[in-house]
TORPA-4810 file (N, C-alpha, C, O; in nm, 3 decimals):
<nodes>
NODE_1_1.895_-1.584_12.142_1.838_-1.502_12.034_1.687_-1.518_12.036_1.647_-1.634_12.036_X
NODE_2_1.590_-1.414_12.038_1.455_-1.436_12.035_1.434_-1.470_11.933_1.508_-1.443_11.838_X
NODE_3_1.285_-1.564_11.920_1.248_-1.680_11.799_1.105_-1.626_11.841_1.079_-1.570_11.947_X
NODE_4_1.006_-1.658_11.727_0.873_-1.678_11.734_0.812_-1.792_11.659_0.887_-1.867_11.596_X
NODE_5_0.692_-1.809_11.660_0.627_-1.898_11.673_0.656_-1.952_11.513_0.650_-2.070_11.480_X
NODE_6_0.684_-1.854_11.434_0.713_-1.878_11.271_0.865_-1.935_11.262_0.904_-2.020_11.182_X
NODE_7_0.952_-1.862_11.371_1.084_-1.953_11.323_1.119_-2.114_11.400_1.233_-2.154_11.425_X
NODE_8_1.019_-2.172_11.423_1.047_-2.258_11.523_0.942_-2.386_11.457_0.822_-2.365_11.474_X
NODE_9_0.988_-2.546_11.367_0.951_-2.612_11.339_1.025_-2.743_11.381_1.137_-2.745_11.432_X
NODE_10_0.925_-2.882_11.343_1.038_-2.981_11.367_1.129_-3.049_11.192_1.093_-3.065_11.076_X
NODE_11_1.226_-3.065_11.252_1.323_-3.113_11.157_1.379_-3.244_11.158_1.455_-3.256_11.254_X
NODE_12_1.374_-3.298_11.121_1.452_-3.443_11.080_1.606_-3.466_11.103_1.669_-3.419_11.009_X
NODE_13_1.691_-3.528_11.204_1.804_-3.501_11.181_1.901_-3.555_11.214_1.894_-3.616_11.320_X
NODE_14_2.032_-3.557_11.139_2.088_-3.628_11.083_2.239_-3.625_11.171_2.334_-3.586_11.103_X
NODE_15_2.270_-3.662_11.313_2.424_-3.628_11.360_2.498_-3.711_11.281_2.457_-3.819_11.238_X
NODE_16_2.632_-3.653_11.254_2.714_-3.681_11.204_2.891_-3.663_11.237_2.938_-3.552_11.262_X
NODE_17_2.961_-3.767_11.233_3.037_-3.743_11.329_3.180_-3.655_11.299_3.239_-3.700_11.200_X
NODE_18_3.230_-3.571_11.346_3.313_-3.463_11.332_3.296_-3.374_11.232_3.380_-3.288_11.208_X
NODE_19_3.173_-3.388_11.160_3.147_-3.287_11.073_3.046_-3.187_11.041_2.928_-3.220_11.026_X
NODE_20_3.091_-3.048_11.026_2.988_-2.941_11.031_2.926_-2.875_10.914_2.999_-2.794_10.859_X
NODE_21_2.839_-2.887_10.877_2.787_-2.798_10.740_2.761_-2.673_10.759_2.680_-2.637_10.845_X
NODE_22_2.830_-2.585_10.677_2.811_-2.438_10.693_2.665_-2.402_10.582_2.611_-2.482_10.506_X
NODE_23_2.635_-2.279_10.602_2.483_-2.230_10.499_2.577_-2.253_10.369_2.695_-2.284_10.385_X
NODE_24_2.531_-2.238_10.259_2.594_-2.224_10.105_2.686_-2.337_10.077_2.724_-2.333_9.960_X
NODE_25_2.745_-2.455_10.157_2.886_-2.527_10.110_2.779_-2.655_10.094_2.675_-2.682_10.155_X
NODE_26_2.865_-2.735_9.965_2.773_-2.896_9.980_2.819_-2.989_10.039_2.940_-2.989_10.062_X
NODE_27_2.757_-3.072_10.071_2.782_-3.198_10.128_2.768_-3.299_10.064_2.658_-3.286_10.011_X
NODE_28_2.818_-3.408_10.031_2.764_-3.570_9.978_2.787_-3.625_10.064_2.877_-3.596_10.143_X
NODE_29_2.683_-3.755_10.077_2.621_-3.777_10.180_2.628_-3.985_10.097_2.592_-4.016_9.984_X
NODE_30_2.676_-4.070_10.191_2.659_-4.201_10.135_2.556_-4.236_10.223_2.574_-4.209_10.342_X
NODE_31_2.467_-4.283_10.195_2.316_-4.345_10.312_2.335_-4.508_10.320_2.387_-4.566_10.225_X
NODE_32_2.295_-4.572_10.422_2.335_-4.718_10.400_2.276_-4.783_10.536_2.260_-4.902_10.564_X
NODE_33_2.252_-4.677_10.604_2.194_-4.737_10.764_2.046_-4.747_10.727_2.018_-4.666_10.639_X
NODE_34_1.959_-4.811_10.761_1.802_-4.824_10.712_1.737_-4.735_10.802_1.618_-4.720_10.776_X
NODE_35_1.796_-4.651_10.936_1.706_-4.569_10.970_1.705_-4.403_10.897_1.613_-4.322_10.884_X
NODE_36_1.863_-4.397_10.857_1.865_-4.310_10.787_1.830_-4.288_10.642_1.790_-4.184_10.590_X
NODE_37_1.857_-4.426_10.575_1.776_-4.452_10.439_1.600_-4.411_10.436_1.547_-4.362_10.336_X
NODE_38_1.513_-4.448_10.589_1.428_-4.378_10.589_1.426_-4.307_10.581_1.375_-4.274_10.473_X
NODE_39_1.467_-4.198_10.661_1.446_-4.038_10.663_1.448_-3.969_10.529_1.374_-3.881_10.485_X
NODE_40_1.592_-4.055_10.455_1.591_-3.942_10.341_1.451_-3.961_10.245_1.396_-3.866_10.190_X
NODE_41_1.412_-4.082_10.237_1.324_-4.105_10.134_1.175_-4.071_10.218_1.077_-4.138_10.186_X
NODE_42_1.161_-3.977_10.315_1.091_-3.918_10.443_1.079_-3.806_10.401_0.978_-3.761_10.346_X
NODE_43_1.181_-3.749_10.422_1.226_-3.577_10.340_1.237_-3.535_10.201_1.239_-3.419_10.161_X
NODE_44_1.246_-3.675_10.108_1.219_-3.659_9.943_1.059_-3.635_9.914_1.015_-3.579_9.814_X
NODE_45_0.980_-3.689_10.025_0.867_-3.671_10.013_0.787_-3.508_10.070_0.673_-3.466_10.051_X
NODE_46_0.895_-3.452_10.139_0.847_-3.287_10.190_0.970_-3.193_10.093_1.020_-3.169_9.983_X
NODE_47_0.966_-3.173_10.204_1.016_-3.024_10.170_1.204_-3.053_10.089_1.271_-2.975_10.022_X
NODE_48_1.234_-3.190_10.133_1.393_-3.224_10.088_1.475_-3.187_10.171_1.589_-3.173_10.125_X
NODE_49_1.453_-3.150_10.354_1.549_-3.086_10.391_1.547_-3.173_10.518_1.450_-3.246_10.537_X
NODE_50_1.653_-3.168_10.611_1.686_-3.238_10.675_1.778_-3.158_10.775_1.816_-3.049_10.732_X
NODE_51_1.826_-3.201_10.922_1.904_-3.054_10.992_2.076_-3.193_11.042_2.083_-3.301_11.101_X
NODE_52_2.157_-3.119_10.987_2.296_-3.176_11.049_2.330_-3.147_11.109_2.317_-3.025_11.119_X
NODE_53_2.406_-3.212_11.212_2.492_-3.191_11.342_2.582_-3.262_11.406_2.565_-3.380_11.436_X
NODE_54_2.698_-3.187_11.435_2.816_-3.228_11.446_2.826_-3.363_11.590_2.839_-3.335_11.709_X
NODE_55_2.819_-3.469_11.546_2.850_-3.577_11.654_2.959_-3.567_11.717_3.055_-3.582_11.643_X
NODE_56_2.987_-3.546_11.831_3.130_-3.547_11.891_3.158_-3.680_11.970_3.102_-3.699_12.078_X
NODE_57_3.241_-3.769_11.919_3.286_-3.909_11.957_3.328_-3.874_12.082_3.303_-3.965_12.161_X
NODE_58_3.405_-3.739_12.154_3.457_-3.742_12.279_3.336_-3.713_12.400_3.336_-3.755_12.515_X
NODE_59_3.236_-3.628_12.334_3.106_-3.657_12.466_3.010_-3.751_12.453_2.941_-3.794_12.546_X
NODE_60_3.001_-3.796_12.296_2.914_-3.952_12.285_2.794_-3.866_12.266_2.693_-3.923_12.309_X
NODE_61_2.765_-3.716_12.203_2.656_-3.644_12.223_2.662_-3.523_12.073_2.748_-3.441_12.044_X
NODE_62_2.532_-3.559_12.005_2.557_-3.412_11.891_2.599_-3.288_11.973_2.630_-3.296_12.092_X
NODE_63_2.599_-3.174_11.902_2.611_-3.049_11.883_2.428_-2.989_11.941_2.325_-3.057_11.939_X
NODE_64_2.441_-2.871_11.978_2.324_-2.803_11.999_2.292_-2.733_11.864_2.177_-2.753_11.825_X
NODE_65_2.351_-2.673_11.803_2.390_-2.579_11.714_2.431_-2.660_11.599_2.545_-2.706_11.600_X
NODE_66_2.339_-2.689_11.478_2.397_-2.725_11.319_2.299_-2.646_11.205_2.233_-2.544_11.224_X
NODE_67_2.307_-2.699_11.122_2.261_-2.645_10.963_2.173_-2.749_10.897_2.195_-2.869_10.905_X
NODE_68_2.061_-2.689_10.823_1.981_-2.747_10.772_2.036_-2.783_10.651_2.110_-2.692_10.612_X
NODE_69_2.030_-2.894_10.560_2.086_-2.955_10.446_1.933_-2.980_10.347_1.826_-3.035_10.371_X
NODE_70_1.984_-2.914_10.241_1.868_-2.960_10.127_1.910_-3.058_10.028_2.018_-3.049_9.968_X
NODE_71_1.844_-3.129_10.014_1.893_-3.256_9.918_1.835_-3.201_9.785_1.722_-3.161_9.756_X
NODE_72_1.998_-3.218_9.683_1.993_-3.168_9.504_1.984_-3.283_9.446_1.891_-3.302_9.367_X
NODE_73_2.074_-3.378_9.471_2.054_-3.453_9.387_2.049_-3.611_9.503_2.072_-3.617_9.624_X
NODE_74_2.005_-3.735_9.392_2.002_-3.862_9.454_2.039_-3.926_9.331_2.016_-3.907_9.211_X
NODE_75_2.134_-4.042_9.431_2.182_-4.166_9.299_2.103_-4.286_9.382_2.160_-4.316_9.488_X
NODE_76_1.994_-4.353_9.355_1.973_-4.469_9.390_2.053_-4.601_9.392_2.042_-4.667_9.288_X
NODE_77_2.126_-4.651_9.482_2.203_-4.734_9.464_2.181_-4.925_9.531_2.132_-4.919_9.644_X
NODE_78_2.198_-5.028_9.500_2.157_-5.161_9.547_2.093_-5.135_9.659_2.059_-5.021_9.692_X
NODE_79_2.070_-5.245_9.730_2.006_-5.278_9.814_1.971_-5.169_9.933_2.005_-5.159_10.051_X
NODE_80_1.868_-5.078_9.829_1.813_-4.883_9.882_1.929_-4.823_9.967_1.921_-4.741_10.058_X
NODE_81_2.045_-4.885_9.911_2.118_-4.780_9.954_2.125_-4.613_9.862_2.066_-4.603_9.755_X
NODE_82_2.208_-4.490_9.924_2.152_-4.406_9.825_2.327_-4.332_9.828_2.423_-4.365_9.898_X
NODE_83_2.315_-4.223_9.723_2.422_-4.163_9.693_2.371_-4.004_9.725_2.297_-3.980_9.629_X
NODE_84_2.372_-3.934_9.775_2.319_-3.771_9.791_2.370_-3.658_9.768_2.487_-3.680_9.802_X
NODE_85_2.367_-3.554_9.736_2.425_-3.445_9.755_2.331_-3.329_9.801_2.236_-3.288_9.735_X
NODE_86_2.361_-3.292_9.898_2.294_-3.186_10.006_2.372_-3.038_9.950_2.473_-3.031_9.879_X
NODE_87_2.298_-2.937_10.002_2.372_-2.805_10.006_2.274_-2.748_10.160_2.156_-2.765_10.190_X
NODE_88_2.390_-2.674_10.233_2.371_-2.592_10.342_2.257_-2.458_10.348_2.270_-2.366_10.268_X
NODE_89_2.165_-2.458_10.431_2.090_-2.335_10.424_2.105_-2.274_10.545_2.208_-2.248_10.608_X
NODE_90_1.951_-2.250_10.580_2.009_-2.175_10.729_2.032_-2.282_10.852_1.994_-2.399_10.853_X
NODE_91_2.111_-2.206_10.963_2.183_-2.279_11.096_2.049_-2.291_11.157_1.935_-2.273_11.115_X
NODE_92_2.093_-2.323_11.257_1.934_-2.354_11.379_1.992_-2.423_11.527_2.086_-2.502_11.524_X
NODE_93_1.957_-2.402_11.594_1.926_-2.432_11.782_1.874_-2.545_11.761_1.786_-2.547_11.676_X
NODE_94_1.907_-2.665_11.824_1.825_-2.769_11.861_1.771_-2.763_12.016_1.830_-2.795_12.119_X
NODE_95_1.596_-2.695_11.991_1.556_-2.688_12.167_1.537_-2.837_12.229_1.579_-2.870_12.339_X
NODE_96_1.474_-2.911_12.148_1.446_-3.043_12.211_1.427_-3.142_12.113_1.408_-3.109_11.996_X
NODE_97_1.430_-3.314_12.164_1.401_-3.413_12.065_1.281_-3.429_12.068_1.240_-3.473_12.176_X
NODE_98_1.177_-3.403_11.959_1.060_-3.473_11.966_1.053_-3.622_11.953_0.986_-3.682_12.037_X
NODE_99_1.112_-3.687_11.860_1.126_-3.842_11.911_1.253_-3.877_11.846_1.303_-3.805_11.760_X
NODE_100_1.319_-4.015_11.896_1.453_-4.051_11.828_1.403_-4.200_11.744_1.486_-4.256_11.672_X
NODE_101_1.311_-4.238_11.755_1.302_-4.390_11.647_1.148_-4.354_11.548_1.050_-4.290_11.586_X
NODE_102_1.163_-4.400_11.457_1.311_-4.458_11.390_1.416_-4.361_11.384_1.538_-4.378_11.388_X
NODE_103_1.347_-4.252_11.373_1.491_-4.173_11.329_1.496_-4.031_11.421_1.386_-3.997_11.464_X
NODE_104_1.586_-3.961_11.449_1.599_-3.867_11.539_1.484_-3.733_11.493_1.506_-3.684_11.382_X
NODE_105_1.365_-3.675_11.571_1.322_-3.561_11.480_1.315_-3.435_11.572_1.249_-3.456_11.673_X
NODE_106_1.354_-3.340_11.564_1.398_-3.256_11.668_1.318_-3.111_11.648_1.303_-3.056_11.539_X
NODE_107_1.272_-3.063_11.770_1.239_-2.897_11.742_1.308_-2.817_11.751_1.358_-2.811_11.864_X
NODE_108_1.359_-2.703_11.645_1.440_-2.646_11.597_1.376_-2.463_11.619_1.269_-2.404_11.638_X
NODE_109_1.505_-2.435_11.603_1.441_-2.245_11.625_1.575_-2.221_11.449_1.689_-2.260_11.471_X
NODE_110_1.564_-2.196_11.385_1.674_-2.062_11.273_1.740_-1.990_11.352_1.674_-1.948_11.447_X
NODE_111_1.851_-1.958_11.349_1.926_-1.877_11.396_2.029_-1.774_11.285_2.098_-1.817_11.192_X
NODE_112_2.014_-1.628_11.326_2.093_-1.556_11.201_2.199_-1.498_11.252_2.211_-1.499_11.374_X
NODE_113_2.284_-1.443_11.183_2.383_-1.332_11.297_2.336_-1.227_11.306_2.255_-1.179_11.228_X
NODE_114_2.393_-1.161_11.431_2.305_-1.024_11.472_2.357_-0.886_11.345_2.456_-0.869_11.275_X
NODE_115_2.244_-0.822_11.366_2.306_-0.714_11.250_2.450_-0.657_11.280_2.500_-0.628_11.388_X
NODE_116_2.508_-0.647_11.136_2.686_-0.601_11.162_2.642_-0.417_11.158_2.581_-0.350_11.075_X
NODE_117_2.699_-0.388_11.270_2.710_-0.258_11.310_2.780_-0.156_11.255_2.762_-0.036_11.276_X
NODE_118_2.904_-0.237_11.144_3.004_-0.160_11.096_3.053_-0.215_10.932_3.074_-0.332_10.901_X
NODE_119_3.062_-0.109_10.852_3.103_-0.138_10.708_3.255_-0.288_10.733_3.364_-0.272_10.787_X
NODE_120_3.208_-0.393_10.682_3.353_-0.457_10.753_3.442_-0.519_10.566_3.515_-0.614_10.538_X
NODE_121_3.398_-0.434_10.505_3.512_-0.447_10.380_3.662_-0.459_10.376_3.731_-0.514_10.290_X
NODE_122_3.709_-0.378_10.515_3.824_-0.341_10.485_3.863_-0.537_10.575_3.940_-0.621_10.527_X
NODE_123_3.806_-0.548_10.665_3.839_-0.693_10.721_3.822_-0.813_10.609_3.901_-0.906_10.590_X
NODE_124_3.693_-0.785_10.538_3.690_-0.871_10.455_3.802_-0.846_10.343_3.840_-0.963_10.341_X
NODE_125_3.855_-0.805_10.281_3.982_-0.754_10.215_4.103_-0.856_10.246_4.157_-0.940_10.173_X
NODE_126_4.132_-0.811_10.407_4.222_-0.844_10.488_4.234_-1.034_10.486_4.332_-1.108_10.479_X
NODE_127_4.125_-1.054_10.493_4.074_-1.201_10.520_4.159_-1.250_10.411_4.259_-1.320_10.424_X
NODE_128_4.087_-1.186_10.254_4.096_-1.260_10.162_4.269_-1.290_10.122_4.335_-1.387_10.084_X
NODE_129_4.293_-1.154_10.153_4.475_-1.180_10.140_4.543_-1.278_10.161_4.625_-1.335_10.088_X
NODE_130_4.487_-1.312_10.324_4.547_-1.364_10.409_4.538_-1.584_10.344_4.616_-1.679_10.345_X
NODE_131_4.370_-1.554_10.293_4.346_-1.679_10.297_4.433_-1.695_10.112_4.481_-1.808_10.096_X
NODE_132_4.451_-1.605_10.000_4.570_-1.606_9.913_4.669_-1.669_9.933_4.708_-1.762_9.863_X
NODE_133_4.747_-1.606_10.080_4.843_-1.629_10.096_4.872_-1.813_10.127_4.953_-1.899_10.092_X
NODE_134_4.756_-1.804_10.211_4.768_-1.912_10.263_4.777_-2.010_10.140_4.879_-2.077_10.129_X
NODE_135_4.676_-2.022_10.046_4.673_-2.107_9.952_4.821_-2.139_9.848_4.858_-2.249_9.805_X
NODE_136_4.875_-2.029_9.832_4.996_-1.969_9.716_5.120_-2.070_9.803_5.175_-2.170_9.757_X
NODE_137_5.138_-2.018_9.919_5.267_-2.112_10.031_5.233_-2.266_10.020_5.322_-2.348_9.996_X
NODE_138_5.078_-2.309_10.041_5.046_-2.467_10.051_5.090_-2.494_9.920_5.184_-2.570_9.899_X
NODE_139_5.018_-2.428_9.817_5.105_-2.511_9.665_5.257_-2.502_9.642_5.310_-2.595_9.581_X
NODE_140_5.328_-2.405_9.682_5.456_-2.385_9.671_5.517_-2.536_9.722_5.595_-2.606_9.658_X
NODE_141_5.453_-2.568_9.866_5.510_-2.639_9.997_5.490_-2.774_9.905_5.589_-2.844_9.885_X
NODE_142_5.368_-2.810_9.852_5.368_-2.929_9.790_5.363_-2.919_9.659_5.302_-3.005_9.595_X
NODE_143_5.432_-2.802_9.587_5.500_-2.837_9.486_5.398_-2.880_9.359_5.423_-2.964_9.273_X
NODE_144_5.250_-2.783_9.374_5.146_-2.780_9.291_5.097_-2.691_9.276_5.107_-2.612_9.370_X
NODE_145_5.034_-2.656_9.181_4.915_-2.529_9.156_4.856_-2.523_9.237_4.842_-2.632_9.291_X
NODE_146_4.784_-2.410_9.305_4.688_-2.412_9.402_4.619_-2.292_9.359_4.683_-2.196_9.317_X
NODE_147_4.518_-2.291_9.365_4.431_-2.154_9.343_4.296_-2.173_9.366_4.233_-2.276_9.342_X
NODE_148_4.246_-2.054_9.420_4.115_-2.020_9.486_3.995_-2.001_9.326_3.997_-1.983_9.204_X
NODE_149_3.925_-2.017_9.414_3.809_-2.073_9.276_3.770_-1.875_9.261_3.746_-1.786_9.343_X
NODE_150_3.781_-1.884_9.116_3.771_-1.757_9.031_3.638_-1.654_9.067_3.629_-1.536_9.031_X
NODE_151_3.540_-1.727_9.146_3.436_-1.613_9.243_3.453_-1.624_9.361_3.356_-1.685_9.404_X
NODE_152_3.532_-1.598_9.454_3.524_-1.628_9.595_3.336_-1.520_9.606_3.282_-1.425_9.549_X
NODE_153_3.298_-1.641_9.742_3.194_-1.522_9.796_3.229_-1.374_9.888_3.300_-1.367_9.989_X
NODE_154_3.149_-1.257_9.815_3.166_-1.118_9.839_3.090_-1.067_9.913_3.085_-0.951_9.874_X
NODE_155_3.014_-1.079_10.014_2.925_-1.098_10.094_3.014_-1.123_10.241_3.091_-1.218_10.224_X
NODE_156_3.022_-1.078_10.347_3.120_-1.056_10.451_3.032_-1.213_10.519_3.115_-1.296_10.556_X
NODE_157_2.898_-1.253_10.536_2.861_-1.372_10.608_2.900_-1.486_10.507_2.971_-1.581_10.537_X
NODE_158_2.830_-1.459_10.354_2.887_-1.547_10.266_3.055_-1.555_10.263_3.100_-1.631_10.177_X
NODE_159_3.108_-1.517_10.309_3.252_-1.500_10.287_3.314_-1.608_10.441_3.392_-1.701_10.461_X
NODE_160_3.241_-1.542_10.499_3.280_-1.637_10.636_3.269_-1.774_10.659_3.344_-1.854_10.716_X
NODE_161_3.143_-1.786_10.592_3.086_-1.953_10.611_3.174_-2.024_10.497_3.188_-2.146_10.508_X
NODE_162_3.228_-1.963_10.397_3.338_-2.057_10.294_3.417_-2.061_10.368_3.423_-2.168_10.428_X
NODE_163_3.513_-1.961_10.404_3.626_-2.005_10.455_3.617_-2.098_10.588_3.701_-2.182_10.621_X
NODE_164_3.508_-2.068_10.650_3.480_-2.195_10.791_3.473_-2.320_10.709_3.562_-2.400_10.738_X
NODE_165_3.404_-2.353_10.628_3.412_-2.456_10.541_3.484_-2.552_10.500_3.439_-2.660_10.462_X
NODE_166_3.635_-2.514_10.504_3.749_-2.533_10.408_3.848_-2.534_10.556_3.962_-2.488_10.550_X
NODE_167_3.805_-2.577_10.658_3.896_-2.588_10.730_3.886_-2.738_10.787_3.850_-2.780_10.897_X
NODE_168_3.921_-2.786_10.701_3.859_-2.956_10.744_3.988_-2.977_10.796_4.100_-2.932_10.772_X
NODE_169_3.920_-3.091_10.906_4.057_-3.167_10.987_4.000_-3.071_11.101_4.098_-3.085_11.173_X
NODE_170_3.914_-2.979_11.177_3.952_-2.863_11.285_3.773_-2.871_11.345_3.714_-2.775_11.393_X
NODE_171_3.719_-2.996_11.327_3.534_-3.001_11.365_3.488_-2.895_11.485_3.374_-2.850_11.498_X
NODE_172_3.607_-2.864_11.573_3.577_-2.801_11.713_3.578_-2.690_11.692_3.497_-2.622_11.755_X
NODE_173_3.669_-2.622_11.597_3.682_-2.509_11.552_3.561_-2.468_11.449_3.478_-2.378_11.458_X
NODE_174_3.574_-2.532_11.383_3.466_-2.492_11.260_3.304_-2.498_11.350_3.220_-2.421_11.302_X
NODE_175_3.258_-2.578_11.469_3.160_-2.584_11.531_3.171_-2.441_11.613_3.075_-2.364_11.604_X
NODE_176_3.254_-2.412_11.671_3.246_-2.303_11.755_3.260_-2.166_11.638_3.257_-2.051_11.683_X
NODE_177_3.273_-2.183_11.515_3.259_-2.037_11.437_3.098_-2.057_11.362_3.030_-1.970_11.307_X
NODE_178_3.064_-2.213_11.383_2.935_-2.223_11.315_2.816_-2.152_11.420_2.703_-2.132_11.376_X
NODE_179_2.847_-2.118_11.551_2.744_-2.109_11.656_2.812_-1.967_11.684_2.764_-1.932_11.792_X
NODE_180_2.898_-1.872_11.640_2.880_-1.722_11.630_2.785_-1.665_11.554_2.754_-1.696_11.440_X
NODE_181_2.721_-1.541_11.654_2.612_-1.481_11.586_2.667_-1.385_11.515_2.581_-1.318_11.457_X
NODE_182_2.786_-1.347_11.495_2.851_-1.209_11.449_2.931_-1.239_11.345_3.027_-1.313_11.365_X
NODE_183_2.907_-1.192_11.232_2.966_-1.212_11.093_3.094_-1.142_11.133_3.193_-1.173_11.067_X
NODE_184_3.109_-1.052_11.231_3.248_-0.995_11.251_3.350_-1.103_11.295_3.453_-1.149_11.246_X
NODE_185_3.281_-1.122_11.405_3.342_-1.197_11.514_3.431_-1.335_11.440_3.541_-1.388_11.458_X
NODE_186_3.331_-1.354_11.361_3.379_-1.535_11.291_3.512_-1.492_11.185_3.602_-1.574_11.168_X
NODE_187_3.516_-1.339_11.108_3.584_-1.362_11.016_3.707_-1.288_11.125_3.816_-1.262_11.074_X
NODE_188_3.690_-1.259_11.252_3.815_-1.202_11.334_3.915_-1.330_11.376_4.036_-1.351_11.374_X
NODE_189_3.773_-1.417_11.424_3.841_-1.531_11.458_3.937_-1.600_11.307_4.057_-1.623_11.292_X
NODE_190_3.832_-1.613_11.225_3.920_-1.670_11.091_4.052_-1.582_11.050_4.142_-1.643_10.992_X
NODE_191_4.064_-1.475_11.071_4.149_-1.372_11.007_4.281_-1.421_11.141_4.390_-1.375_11.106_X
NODE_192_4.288_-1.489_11.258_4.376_-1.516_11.326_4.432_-1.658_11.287_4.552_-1.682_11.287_X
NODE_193_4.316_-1.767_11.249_4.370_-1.896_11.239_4.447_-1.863_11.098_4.556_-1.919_11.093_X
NODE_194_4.416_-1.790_10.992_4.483_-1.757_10.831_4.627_-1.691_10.885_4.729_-1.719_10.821_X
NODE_195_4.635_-1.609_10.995_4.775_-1.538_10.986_4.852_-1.622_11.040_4.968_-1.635_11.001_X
NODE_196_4.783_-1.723_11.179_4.850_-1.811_11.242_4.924_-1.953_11.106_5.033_-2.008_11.088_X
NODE_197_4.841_-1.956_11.066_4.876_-2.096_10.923_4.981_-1.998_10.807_5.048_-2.058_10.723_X
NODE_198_4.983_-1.883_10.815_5.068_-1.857_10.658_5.207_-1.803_10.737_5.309_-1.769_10.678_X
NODE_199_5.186_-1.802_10.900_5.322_-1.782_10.968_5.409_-1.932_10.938_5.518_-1.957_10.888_X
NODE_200_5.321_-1.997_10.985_5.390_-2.161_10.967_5.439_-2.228_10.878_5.532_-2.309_10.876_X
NODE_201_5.338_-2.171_10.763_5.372_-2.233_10.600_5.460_-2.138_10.531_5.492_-2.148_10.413_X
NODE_202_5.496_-2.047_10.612_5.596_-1.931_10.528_5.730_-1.996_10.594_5.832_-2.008_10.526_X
NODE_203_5.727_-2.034_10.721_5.825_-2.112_10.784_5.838_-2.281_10.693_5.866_-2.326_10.582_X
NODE_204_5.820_-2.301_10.755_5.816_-2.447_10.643_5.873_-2.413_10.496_5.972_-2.473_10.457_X
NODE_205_5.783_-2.272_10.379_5.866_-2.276_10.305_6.027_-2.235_10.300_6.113_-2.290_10.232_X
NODE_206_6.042_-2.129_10.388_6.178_-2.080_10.434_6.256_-2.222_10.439_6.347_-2.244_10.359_X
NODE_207_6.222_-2.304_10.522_6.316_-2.421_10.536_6.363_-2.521_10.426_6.477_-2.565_10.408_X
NODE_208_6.250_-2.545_10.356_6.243_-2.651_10.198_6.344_-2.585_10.147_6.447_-2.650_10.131_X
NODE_209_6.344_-2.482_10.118_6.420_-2.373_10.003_6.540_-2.396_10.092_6.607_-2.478_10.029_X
NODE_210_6.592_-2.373_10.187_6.714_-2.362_10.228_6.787_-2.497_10.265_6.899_-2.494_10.317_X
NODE_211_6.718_-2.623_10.237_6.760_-2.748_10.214_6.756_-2.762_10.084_6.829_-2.851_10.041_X
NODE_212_6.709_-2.719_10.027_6.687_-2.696_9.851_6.834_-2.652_9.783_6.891_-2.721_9.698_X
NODE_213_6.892_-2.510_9.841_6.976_-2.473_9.804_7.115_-2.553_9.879_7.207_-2.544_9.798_X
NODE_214_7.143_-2.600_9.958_7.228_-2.661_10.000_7.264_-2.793_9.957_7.383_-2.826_9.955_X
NODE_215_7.168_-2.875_9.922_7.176_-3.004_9.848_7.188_-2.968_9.690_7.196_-3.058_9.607_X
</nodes>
C-alpha cells in the first residue's frame, strides 16, 4: 500500500503473545516486566500510544502487521507495577526496528482498507444473522442467556473488526483478517467461519436435545 512521508513514524512496541488488537476493541494490559513498565510510563509522557503485535511462540518472531493501542486508563500498582486499559486505533506495517533496548521502538507506516467498491449492506445483514445465530445456539448449548450487546457496530469496517475481535482462542486467524485490506474480504472470510460454527453448534444442539429426550 503506498505511504508518505506523513503516514510513516516511530512507535513504541509492545509483542505480545497470541494476541491481536483490532481498531475500536479494548485491551487490559497487566505491566510487571521493567522494560515494559518503562515504555508505558514513556508513552504516558507523549502521545499515550504504543503499537501491538501478535508474538507467535511457533516462529519465536512478532507479526509484521498489528494495531496501535491508546492507553485510557492506569491503576498504579506495588512495586511500579501497573494495571492498564488500552483501546485499538489504527493498524500499521512494521518496516523496521529502530532499536530493541530497553524497549523495542519500531518504524511504522498506518495502513487502511482499500476503498469498498460496492454498497455491502446486504453482506453486512447476512453477517449479523449469522453471528445471532451463532450466539442464541452457544447459550442454548450451555444452558445460559447469551446476547449480543444492544449497539452492535453499523459501519461494514467497524462491524468487521468486532466480530474479528471476539474470536479468541483463533490468534492465526484473527492475524490474517487483521492484515486484510478489504472490509469485504474480512467480513467474507468472517461470514464463512459464522456459518462454519452455527453448522456445528446447531449439530451439537440437535444431539443434547435428543439425549435430553431419551433420558
Amino acid at each position: 500500500m503506498p505511504s508518505s512521508s506523513l503516514d510513516v513514524r516511530e512507535l513504541p512496541l509492545f509483542p505480545l503473545p497470541e494476541v491481536v488488537l483490532f481498531p475500536g476493541r479494548p485491551l487490559p494490559l497487566h505491566i510487571f516486566e521493567p522494560r515494559y513498565r518503562m515504555m508505558i510510563n514513556t508513552v504516558l509522557e507523549t502521545d499515550r500510544r504504543f503499537g501491538v503485535l501478535m508474538f507467535d511462540p511457533q516462529t519465536g518472531s512478532p507479526a509484521r502487521v498489528g494495531c496501535c493501542a491508546e492507553v485510557l486508563q492506569v491503576q498504579r500498582l506495588p512495586d511500579d507495577r501497573m494495571d492498564i486499559l488500552t483501546l485499538g486505533q489504527q493498524r500499521f506495517r512494521l518496516l523496521d526496528y529502530v532499536r530493541e533496548k530497553p524497549f523495542r521502538v519500531g518504524l511504522v507506516e498506518w495502513i487502511e482498507d482499500e476503498p469498498t467498491p460496492s454498497d455491502l449492506q446486504g453482506l453486512v445483514r447476512q453477517v449479523s444473522t449469522l453471528l445471532e445465530d451463532v450466539v442464541r445456539l452457544s447459550g442454548k448449548l450451555m444452558e445460559r442467556d447469551t446476547e449480543l450487546p444492544d449497539q452492535l457496530p453499523t459501519t461494514p469496517t467497524e462491524l468487521s473488526y468486532w466480530i474479528a475481535g471476539h474470536f479468541h482462542g483463533a490468534p492465526q486467524e484473527q492475524q490474517a483478517l487483521l492484515e486484510m485490506l478489504s472490509t469485504e474480504g474480512r467480513l467474507r472470510r468472517e461470514e464463512e467461519i459464522l456459518e462454519s460454527t452455527r453448522k456445528h453448534l446447531a449439530a451439537r444442539t440437535a444431539l443434547k436435545d435428543l439425549f435430553t429426550e431419551i433420558s
